[in-house]
N, C-alpha and C positions, 0 to 999 in steps of 0.2 A: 504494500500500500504506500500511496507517495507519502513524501511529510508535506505539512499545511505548512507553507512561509506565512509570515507577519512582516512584510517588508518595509524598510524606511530606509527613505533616498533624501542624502543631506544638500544642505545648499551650496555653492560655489559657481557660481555664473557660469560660464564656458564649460567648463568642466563636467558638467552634469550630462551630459553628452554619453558619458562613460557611464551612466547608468542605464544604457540599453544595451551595451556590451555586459553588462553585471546580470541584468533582467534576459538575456537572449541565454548564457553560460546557464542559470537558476534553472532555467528551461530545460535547458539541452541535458540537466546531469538528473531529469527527473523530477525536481521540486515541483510541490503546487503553490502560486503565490496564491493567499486567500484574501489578503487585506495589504492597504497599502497608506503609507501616509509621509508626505511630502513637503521638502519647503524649495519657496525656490525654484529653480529649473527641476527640484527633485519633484515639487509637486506638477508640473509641468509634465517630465517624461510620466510620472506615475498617474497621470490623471489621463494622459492620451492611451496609457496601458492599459488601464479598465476601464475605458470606454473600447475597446479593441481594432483600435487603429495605428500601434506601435510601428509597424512595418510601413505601411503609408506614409508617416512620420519620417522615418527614418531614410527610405528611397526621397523624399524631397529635399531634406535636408545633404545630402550626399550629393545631389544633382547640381546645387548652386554654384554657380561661377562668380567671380569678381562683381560682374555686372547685375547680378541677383539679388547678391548681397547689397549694393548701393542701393537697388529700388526697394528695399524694402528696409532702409533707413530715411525715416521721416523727422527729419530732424529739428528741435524743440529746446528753447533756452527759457522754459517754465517750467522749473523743478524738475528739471530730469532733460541730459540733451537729444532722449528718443521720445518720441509719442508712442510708441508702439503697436499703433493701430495697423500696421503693415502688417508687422510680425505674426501680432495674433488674430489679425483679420483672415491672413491664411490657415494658422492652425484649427480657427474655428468653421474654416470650410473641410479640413480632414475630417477633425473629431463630429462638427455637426452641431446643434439645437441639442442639450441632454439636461439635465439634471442629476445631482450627484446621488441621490437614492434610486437612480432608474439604472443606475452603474452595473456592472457585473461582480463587481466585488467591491467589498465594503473601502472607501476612502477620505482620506483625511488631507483637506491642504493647510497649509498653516500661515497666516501672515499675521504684521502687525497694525496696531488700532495707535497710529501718533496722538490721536485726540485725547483718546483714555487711554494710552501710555500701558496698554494690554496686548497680550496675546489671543489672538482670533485661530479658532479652528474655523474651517469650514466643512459640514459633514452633511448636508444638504442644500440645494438650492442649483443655481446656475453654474454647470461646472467651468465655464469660462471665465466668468468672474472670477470664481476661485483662485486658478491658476492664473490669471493674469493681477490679480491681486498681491498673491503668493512671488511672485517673479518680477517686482516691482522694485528692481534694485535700483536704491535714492543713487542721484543725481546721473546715472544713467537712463533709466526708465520713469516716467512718470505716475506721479502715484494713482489710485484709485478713489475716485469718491464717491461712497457710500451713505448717504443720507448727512447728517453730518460728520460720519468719521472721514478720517485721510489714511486706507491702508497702504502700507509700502509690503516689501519685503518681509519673510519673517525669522530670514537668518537674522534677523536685528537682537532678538529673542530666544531664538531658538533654531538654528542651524542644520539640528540635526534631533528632529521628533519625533522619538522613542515612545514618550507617555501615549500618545495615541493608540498605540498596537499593544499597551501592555495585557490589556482584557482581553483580549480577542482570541484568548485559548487555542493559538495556533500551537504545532510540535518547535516551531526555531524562531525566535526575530534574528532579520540578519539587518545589520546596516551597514547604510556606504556615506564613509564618511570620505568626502573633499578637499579637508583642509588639514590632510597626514603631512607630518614634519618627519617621517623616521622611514620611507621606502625608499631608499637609495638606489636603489639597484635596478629602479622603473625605468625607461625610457618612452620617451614620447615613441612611436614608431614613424620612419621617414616616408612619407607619401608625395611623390613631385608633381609641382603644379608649376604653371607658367612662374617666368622668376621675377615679374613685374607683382604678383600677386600680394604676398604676402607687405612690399613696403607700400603699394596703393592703400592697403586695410590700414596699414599703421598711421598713413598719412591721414587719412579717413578721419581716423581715432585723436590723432593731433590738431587736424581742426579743428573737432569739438572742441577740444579742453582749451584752444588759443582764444576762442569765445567767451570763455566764463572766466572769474575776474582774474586770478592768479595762473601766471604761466610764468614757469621759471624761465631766466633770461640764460641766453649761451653766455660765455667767458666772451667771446668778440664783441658781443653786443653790450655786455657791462662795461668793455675799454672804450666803446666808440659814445654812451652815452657820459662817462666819465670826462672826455676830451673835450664834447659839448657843453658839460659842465665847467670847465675849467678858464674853457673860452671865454662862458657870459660870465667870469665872475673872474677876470685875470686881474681887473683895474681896482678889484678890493681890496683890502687890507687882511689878511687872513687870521690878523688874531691882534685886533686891535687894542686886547689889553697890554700886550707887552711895550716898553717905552724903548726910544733908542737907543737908549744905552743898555740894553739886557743884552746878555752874554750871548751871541749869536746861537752859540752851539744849544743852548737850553730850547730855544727855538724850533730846534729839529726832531721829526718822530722817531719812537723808536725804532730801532733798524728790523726788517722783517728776517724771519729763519732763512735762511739759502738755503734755493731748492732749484738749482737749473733750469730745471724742467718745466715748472711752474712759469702760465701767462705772469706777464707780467703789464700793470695798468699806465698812462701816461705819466705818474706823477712816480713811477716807478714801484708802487709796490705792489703786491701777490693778490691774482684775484682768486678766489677757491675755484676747485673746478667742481664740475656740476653732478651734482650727488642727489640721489633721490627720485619723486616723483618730480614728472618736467612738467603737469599742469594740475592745477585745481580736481579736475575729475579721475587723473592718477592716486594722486592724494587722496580723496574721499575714497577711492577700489581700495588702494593698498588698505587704508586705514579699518575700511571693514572688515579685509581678512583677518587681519591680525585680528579684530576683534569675532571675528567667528572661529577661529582655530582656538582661541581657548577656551568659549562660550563650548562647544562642541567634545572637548575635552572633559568640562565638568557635566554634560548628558551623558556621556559615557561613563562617566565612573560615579554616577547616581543608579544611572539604571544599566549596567552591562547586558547588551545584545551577547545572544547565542553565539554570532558569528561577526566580525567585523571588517568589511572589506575596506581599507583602505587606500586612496586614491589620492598620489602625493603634490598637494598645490602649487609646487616648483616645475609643472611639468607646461602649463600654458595659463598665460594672464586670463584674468577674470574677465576681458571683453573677444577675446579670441574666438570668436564664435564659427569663423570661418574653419578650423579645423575639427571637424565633427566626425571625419573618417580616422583620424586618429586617433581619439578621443573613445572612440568606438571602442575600435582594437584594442586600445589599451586598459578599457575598463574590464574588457573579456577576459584578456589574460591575467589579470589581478587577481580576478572574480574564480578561474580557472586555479591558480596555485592554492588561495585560497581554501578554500571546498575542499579541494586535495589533502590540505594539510589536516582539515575539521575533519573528515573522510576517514584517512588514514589512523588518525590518532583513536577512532570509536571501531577499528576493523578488532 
């Protein structure tokens, strides 16, 4: 007799991708998934699962070229730089008109309520709402509004939503967590695509963030406005408290460390080079994960899953959406060792 899964697919933007290579492996080694619950892309892939149009899903997604991807960036400098009404206007022509109780198996999306500062299941009603709810990642996607609430996202909260499936007297909950720090040994797998591809998307992605209000400046561009500075303001006095008789030398800043290599600015000293997130919406991504990789750590070690597949966040950025075939693959074989090892160790 199979065993009954309790599945839960955690959040991670792009990445979540890998949860139908996890959900196709589940299949393939005999599981029955019986319940599912989601945040995120997790409630995204897991809501088009029990509606039973995962494969449909998957073949579109797989299909997109450069130019697919652009049409279906509708781009929005109110609260979020997508609208998303591209994205999920297609999905909702896969999945269809459904309801979450008309489902084939019991499901949960998870987002959050900014208004009341709550976490929101959603376990009936529009399943589009839901997952477009659920997948509302701030300042990329726009949020959702709901009577007066404003849902976003519900990795904000909850990452990775365990409690959902703890009732549901399934034989295993497994989950798939996105934002592993400790699989070394993953590689993304290499799939060629045109070699314009990949830096158009990035350029893409750069545009945005040069739109909203902080964009870190390059090293050239801090010497060149520093010279312009130095220009309107040469005929000043640069430090009008000193008199003329002060010791010249006291006058002068301290000397910077030597470092060769290091730009250097007109007035000669060291400008940093450029470390970090290079825009505002880099910034707010990074800043989430970090905060969902430990949010997610303490789900796990409140309620320990049967099974944990782990899906290591270093493998592609949170907007990388354009890699879905790899993302596949490499959920599969995670999902694949995995099992193996849970497998092996009850033989």
């Amino acid at each position: 007799m199979k065993k009954r899964v309790a599945l839960v697919l955690g959040a991670g933007g792009a990445r979540g991708y890998a949860h139908i290579g996890v959900i196709e492996e589940i299949e393939r080694r005999g599981y029955d998934i019986a319940c599912i619950a989601g945040c995120s892309m997790g409630a995204v892939v897991g809501g088009i699962y029990a509606a039973g149009k995962l494969d449909d899903y998957r073949n579109w997604i797989e299909s997109l070229d450069y130019l697919d991807v652009l049409r279906l960036v509708d781009v929005s400098f109110r609260l979020g730089a997508i609208r998303g009404e591209k994205i999920f206007g297609q999905i909702r022509k896969i999945v269809g008109d459904i309801n979450i109780e008309d489902l084939r198996i019991p499901y949960t999306a998870v987002c959050t309520d900014l208004t009341n500062q709550q976490e929101i299941w959603f376990q009936e009603g529009c399943l589009h709402q839901a997952m477009r709810a659920s997948a509302a990642i701030p300042s990329l996607f726009t949020p959702v509004m709901q009577g007066n609430r404003m849902l976003v996202d519900g990795g904000i909260l909850n990452p990775l939503p365990i409690v959902p499936v703890v009732s549901s007297h399934c034989d295993l909950i497994i989950a798939v967590n996105l934002n592993s720090t400790n699989q070394k040994h993953y590689q993304l797998p290499v799939i060629e695509r045109p070699a314009a591809f990949r830096m158009r998307f990035d350029n893409l992605i750069s545009s945005l963030g040069s739109h909203l209000p902080f964009r870190r400046k390059p090293a050239e561009e801090l010497m060149r406005l520093e010279q312009q500075t130095l220009a309107s303001t040469s005929t000043i006095d640069p430090n009008p408290w000193l008199s003329d008789t002060a010791d010249p030398e006291a006058q002068q800043p301290a000397a910077a460390p030597e470092n060769p290599g290091a730009p250097k600015s007109a007035t000669g000293s060291f400008i940093i080079d450029n470390v970090g997130p290079a825009s505002l919406l880099d910034l707010i991504n990074q800043s989430f994960e970090v905060m969902q990789t430990s949010l997610a750590q303490y789900k796990i070690a409140g309620y320990p899953p049967d099974i944990l597949i782990n899906v290591p966040k270093r493998v592609c950025r949170f907007f990388e959406f354009y890699k879905a075939p790899e993302l596949i693959a490499l959920g599969r074989e995670i999902a694949r060792d995995t099992l193996e090892n849970y497998e092996s160790e009850r033989r």
